[in-house]
Biopython code that builds the backbone (N, CA, C, O; Angstrom):
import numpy as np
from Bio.PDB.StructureBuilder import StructureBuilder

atoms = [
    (1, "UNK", "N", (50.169, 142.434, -135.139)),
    (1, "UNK", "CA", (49.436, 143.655, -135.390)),
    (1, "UNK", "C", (48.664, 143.547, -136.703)),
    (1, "UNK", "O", (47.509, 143.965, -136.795)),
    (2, "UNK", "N", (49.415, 142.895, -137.866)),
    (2, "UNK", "CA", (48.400, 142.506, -138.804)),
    (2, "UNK", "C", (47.314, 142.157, -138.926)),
    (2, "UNK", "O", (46.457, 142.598, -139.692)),
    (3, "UNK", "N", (47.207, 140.787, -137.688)),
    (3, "UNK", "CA", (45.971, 140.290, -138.003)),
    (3, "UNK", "C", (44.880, 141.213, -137.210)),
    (3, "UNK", "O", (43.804, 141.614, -137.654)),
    (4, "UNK", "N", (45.317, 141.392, -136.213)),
    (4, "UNK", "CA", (44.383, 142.500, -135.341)),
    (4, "UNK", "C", (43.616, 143.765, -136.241)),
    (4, "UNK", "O", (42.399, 143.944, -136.193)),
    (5, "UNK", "N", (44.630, 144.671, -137.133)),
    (5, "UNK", "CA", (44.179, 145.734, -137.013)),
    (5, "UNK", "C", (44.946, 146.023, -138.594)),
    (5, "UNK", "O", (45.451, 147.124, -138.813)),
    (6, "UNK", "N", (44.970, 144.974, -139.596)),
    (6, "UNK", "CA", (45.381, 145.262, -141.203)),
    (6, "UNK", "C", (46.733, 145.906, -141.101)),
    (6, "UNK", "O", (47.432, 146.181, -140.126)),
    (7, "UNK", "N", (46.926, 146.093, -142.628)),
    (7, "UNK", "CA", (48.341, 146.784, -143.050)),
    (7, "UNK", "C", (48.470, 147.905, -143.209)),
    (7, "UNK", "O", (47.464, 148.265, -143.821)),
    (8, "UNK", "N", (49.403, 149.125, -142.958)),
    (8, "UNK", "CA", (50.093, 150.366, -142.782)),
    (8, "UNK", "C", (50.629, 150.227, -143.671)),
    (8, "UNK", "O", (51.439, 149.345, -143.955)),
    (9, "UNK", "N", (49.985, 151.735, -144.711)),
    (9, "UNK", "CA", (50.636, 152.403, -145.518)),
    (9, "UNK", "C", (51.677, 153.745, -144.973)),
    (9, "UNK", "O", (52.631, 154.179, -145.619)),
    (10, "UNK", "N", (51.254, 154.206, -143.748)),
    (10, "UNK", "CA", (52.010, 155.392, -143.798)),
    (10, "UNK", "C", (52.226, 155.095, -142.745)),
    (10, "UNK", "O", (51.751, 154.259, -141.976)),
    (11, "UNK", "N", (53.489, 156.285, -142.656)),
    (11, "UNK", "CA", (53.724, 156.240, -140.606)),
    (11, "UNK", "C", (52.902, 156.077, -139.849)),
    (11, "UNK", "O", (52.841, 155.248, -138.941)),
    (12, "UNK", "N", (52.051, 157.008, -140.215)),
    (12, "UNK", "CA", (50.781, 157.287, -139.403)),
    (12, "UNK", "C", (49.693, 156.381, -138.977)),
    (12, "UNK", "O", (48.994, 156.575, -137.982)),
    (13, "UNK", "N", (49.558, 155.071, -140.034)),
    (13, "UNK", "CA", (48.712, 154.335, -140.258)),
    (13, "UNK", "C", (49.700, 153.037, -139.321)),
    (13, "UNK", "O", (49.112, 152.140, -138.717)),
    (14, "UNK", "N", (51.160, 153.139, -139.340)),
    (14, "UNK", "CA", (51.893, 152.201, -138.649)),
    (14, "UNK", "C", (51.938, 152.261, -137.294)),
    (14, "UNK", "O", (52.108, 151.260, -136.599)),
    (15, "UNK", "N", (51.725, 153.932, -136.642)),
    (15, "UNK", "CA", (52.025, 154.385, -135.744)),
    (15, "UNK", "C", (50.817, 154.067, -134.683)),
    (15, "UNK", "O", (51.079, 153.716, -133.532)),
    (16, "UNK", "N", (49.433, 154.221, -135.173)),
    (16, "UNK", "CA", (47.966, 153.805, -135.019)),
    (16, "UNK", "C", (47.668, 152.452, -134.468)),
    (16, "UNK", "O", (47.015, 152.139, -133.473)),
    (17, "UNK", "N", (48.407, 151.595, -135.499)),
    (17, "UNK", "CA", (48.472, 150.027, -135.527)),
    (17, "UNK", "C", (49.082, 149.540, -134.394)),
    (17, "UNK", "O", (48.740, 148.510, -133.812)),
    (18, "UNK", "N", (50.242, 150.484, -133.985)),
    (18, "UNK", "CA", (51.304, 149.905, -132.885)),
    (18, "UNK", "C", (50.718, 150.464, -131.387)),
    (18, "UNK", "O", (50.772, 149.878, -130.305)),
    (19, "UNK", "N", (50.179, 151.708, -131.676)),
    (19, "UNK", "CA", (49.128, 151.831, -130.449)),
    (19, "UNK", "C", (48.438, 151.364, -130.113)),
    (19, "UNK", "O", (48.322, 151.203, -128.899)),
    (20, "UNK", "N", (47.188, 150.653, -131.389)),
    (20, "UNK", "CA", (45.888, 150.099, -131.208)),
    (20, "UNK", "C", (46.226, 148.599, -130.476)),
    (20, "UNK", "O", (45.509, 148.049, -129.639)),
    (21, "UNK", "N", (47.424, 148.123, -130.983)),
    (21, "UNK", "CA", (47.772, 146.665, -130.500)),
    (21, "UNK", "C", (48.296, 146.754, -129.088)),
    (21, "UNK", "O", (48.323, 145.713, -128.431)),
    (22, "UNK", "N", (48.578, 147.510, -128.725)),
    (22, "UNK", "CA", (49.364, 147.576, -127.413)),
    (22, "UNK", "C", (48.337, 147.845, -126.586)),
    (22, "UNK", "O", (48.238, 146.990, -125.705)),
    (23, "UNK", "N", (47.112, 149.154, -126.499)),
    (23, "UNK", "CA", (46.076, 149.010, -126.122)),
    (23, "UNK", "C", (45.357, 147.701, -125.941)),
    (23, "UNK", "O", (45.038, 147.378, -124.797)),
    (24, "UNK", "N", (45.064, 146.903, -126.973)),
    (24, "UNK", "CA", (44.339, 145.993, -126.751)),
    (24, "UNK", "C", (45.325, 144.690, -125.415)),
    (24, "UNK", "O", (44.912, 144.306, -124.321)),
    (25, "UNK", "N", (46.557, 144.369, -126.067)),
    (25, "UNK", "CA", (47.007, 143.819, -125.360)),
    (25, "UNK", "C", (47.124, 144.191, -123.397)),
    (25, "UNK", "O", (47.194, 143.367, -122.486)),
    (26, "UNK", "N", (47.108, 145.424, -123.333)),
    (26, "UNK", "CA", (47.074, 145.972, -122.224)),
    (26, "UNK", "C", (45.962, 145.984, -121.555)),
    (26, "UNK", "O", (45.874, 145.654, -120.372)),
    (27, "UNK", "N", (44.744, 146.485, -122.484)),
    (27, "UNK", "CA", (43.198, 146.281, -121.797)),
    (27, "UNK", "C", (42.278, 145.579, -121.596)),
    (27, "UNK", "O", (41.526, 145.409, -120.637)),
    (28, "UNK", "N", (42.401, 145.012, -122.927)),
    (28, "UNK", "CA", (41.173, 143.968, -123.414)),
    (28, "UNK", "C", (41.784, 142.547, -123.283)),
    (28, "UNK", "O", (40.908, 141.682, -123.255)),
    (29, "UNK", "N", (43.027, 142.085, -123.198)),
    (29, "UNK", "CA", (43.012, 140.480, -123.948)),
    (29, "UNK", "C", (43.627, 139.668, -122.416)),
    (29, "UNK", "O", (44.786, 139.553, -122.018)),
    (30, "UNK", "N", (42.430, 139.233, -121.853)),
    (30, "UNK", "CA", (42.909, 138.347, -120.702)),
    (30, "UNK", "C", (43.453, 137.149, -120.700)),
    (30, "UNK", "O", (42.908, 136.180, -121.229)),
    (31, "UNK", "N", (44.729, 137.099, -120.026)),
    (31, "UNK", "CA", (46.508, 136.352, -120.534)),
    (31, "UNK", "C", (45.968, 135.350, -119.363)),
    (31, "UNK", "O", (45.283, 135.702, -118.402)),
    (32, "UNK", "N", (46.377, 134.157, -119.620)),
    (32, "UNK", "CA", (46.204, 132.570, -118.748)),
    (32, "UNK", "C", (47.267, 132.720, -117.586)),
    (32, "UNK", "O", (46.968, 132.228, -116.498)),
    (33, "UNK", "N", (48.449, 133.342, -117.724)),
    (33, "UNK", "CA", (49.627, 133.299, -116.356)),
    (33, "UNK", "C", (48.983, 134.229, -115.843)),
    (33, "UNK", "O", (49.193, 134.187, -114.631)),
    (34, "UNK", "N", (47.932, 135.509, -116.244)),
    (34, "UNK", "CA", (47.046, 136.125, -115.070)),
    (34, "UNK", "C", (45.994, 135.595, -114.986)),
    (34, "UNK", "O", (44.989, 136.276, -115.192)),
    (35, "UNK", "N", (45.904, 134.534, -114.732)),
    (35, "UNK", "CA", (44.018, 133.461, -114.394)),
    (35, "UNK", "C", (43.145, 134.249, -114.992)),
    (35, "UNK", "O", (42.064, 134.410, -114.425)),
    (36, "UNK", "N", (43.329, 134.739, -115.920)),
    (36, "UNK", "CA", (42.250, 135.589, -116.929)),
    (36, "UNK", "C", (41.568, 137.117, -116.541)),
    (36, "UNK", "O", (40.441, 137.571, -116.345)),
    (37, "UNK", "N", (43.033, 137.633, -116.559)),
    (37, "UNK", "CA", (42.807, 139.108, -115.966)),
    (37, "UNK", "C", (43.573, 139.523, -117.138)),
    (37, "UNK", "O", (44.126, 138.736, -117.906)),
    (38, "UNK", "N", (43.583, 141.333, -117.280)),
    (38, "UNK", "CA", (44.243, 141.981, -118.082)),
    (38, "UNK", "C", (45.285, 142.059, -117.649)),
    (38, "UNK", "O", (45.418, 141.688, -116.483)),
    (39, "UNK", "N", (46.587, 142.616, -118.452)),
    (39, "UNK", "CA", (47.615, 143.746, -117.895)),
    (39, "UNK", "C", (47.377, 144.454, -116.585)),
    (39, "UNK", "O", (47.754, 144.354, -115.418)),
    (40, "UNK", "N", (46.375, 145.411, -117.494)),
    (40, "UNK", "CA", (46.185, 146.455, -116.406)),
    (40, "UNK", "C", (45.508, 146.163, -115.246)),
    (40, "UNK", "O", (45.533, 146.795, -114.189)),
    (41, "UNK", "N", (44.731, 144.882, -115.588)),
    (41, "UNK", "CA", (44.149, 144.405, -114.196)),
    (41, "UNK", "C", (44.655, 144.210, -112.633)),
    (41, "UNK", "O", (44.294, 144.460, -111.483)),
    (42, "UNK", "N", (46.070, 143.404, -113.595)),
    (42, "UNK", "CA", (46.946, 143.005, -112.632)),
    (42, "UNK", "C", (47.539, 144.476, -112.070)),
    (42, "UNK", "O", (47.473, 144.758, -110.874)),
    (43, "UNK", "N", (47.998, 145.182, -112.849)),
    (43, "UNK", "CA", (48.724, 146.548, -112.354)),
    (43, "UNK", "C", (47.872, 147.338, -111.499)),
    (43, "UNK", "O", (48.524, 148.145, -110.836)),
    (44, "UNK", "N", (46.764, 147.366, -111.319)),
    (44, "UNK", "CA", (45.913, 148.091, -110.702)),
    (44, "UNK", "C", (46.225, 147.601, -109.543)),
    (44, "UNK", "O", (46.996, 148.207, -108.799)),
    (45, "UNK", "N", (45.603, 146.277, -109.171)),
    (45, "UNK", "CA", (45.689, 145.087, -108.304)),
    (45, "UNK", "C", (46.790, 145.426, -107.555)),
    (45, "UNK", "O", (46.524, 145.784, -106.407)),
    (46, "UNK", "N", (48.001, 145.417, -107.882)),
    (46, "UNK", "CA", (49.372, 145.455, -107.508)),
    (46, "UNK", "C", (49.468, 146.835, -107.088)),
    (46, "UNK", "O", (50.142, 147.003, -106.071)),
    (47, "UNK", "N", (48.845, 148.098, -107.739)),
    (47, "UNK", "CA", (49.035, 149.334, -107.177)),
    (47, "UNK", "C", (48.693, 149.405, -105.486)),
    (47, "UNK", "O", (49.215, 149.870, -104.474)),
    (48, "UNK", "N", (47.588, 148.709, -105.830)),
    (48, "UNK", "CA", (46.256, 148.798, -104.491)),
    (48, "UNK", "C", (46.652, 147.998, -103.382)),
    (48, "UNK", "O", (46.173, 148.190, -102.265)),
    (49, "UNK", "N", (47.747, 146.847, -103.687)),
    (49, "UNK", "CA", (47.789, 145.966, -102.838)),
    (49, "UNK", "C", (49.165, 146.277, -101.591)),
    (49, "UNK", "O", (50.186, 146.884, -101.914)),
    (50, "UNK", "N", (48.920, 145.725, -100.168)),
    (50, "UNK", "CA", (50.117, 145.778, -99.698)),
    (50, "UNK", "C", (51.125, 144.449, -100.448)),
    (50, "UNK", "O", (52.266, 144.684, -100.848)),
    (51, "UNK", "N", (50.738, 143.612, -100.507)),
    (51, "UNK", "CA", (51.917, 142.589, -100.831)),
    (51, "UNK", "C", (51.073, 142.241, -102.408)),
    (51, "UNK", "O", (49.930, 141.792, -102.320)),
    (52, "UNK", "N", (51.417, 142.368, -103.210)),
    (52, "UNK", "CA", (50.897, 142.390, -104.826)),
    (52, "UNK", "C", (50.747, 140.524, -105.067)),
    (52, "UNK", "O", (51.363, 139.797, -104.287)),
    (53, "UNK", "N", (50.208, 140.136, -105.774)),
    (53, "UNK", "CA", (50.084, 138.650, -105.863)),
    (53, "UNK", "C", (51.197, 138.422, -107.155)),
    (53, "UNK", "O", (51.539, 139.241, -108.008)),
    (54, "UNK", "N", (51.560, 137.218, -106.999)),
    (54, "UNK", "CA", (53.199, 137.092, -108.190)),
    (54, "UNK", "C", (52.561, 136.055, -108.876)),
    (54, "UNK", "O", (51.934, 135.067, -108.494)),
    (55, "UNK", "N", (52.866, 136.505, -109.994)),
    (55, "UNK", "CA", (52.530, 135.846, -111.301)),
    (55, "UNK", "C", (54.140, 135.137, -112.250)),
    (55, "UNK", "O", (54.589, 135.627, -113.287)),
    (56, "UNK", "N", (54.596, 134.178, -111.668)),
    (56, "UNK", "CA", (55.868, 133.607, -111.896)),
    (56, "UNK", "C", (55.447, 133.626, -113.721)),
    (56, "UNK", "O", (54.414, 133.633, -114.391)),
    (57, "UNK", "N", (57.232, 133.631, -114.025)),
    (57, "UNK", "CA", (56.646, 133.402, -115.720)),
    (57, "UNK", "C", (57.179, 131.605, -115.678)),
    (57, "UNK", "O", (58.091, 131.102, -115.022)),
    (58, "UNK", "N", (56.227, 130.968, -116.625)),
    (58, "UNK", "CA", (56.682, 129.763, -116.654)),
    (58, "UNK", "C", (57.895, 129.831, -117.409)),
    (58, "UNK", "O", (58.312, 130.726, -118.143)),
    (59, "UNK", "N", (58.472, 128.532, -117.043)),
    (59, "UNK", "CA", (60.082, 128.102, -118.058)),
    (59, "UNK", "C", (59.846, 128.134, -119.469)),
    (59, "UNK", "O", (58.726, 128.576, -119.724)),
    (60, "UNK", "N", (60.528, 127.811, -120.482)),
    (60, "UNK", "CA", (60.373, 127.910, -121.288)),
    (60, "UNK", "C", (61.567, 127.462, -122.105)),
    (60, "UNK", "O", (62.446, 128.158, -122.612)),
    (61, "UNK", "N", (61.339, 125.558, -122.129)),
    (61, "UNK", "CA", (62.687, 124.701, -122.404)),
    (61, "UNK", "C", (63.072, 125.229, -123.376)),
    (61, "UNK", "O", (64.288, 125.337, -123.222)),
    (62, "UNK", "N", (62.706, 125.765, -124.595)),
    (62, "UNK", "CA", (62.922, 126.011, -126.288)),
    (62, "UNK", "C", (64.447, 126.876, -125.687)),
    (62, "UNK", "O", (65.585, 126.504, -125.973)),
    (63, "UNK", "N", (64.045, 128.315, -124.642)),
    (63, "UNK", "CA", (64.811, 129.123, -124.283)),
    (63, "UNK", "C", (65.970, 128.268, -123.541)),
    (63, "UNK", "O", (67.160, 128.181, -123.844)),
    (64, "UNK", "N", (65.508, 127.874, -122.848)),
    (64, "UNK", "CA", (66.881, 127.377, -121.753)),
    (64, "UNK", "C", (68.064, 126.398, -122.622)),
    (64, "UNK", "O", (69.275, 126.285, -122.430)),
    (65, "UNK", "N", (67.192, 125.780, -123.610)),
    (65, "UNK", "CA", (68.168, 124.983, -124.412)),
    (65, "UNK", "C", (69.388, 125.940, -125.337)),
    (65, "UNK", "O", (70.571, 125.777, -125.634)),
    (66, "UNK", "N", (68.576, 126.762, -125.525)),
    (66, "UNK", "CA", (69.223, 127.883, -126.397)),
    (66, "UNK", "C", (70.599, 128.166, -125.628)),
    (66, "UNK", "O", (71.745, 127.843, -125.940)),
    (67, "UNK", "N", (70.191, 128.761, -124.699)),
    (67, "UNK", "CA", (71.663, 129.202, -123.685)),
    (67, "UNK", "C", (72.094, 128.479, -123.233)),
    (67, "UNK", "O", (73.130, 128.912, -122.729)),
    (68, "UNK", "N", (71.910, 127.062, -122.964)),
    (68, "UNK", "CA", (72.680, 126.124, -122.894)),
    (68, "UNK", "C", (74.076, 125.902, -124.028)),
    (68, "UNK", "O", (75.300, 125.848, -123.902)),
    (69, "UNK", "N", (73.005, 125.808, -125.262)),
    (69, "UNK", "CA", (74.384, 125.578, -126.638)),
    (69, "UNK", "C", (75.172, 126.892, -126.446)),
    (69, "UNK", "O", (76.384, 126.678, -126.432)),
    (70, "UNK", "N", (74.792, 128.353, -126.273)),
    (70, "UNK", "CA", (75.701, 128.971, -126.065)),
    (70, "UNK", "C", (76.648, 129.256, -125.361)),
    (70, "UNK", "O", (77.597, 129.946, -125.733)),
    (71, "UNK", "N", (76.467, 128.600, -123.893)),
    (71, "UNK", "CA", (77.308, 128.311, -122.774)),
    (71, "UNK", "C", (78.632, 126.907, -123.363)),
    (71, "UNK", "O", (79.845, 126.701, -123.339)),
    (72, "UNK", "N", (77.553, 126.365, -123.761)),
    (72, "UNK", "CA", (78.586, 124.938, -124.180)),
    (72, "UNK", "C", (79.555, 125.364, -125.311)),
    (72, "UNK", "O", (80.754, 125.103, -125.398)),
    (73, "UNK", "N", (78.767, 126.085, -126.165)),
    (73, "UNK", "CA", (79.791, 127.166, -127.124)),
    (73, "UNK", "C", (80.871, 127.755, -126.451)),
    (73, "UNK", "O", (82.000, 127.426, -126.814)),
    (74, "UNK", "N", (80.748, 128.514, -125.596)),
    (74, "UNK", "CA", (81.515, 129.463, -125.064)),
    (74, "UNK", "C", (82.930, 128.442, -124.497)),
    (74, "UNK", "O", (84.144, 128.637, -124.568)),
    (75, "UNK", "N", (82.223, 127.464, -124.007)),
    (75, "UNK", "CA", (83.243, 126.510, -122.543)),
    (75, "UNK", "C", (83.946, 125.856, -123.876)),
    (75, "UNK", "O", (85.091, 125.429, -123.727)),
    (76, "UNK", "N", (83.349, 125.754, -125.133)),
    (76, "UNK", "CA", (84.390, 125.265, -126.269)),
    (76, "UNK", "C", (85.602, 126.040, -126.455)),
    (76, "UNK", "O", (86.807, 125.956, -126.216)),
    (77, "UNK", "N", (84.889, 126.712, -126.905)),
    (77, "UNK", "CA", (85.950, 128.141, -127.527)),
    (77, "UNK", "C", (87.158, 128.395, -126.633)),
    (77, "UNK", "O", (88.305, 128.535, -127.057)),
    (78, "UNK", "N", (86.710, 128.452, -125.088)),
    (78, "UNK", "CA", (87.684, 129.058, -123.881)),
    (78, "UNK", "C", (88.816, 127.949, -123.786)),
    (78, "UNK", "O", (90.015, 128.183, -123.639)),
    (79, "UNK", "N", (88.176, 126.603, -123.903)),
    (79, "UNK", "CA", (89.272, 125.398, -123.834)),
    (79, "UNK", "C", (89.999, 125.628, -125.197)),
    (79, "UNK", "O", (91.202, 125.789, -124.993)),
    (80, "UNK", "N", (89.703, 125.690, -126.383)),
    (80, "UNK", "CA", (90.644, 126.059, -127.601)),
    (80, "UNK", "C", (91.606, 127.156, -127.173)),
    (80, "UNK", "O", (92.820, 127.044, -127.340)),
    (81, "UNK", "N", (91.079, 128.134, -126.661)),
    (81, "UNK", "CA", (91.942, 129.077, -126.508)),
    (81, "UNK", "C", (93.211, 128.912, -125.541)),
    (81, "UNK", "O", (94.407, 129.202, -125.499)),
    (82, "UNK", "N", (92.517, 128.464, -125.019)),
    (82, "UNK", "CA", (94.207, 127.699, -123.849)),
    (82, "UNK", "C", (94.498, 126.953, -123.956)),
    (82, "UNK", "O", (94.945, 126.464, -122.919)),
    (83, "UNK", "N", (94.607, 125.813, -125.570)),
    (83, "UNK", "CA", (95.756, 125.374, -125.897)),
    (83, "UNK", "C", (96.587, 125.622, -126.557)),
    (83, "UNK", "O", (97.586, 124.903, -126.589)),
]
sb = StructureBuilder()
sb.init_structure("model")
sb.init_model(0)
sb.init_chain("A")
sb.init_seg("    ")
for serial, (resi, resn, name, xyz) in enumerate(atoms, 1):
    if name == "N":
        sb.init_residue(resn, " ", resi, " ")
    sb.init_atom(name, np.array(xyz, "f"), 0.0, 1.0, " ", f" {name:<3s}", serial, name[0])
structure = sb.get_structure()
């Protein structure tokens, strides 16, 4: 939101910022997993449609690794505990 739309001094000026960014993200800024459509493009699309077109989210190894160590965490901990 910074770079978009500067820094908030007041609620008001924070409150503006968090609208103005969400607007834009919603209206204006065409996203690559929608082949260069908006938000709302797609939502329209999907209102209008009988079977809506699916926009899978890609993987995202950084994530999956993550819950991996925490799973492997967990399967640690559970074997400590039952000895």
């Amino acid at each position: 939101a910074r770079v978009l739309f500067g820094k908030a001094h007041t609620y008001e000026e924070a409150a503006e910022i968090i609208y103005r960014t969400y607007e834009y993200y919603i209206y204006r800024y065409p996203q690559k997993r929608f082949h260069g459509k908006t938000a709302n493009q797609v939502r329209q699309e999907a209102l209008t449609a009988v079977t809506p077109e699916q926009y899978p989210i890609a993987p995202n190894r950084r994530i999956e690794r993550f819950w991996e160590g925490i799973e492997k965490s967990k399967a640690k901990h559970q074997a400590q505990a039952q000895q």
